[in-house]
N, C-alpha and C positions, 0 to 999 in steps of 0.2 A: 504494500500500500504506500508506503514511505517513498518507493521509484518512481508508482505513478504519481505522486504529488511531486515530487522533482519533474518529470517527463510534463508535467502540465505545468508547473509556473514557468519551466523554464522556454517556455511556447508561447506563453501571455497571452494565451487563449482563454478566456471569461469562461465558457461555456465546460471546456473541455475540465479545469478546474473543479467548477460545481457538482462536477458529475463523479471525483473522489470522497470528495464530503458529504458528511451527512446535512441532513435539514435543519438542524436543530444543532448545528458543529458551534462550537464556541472556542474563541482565540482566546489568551489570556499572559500578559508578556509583565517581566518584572527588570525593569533596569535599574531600581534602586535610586531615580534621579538622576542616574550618571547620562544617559542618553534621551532622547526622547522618546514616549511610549504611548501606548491607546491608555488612558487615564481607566478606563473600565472596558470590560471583556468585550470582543465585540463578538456575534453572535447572528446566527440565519447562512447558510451555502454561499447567498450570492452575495455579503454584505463580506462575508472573511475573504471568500475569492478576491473581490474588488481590494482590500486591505491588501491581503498578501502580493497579490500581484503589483500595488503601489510601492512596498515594500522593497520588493524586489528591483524594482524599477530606478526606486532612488538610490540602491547598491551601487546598483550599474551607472548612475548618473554623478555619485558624488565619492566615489571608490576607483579606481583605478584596477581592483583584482576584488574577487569577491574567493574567497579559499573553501571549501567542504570537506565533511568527509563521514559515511555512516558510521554512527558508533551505537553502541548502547546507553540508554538512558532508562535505569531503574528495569533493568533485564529484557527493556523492547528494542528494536530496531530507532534510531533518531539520527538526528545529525548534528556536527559540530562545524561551526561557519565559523567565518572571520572577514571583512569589511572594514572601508576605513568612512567612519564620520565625517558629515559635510565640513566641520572644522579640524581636519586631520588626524583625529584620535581615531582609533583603532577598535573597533568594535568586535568583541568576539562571544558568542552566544554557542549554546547548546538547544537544540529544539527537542522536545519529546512530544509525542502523538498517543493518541486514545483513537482504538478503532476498533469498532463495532459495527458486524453483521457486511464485513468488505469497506466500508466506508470510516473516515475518518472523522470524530466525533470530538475529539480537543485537539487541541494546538499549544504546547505551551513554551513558549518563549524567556527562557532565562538568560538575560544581557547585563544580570547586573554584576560585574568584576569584583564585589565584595564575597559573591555566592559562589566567581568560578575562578579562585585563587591557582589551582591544582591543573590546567588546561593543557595536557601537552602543546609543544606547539608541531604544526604545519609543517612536511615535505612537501617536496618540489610535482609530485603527483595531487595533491590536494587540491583541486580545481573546481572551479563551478561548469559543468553538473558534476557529481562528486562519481567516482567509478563504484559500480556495484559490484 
């Protein structure tokens, strides 16, 4: 599930998106202040699509390289990214997912560098889309 939601943002296709998620899928991101974040969960297929895909968007816009790579997060399949901030800090997050019944049902976005002290860092294979 974790592929096709890679395989679909990274297409920026709205549609194709919504159709990994559930209906009822809820984002939910902790940066601790350090970066900027949705202030409250955001929530409904086509509402995180639109989020995620903006997301992604502004990676690519204010970033220079955006880094991945699947790992485990609390014994599931997730990923480990890194990005650099529109004011050249470095942003580096862990995502874990909830999925139920084929579809992806949370999102949860941990960017705040107080929670991910311990991160390995990045080789030179670590790329966006991350290799499965």
């Amino acid at each position: 599930m974790v592929a096709a939601f890679v395989a679909a943002t990274q297409s920026g296709e709205l549609d194709r998106l919504v159709r990994v998620l559930a209906p009822d899928v809820v984002v939910i991101g902790d940066s601790g202040g350090h970066f900027p974040a949705a202030r409250r969960p955001v929530t409904g297929a086509e509402a995180v699509a639109r989020f995620i895909l903006g997301l992604f968007g502004q990676a690519g816009r204010y970033g220079d390289r955006v880094l991945a790579r699947p790992v485990l997060v609390n014994g599931a399949l997730g990923l480990q990214m890194e990005t650099t901030n529109r004011d050249g800090r470095t942003i580096r997050l862990v995502i874990a997912f909830a999925v139920d019944d084929g579809r992806i049902t949370g999102i949860f976005n941990q960017l705040n560098p107080d929670k991910l002290p311990d991160l390995p860092p990045f080789g030179p294979d670590d790329v966006w889309p991350p290799a499965w």
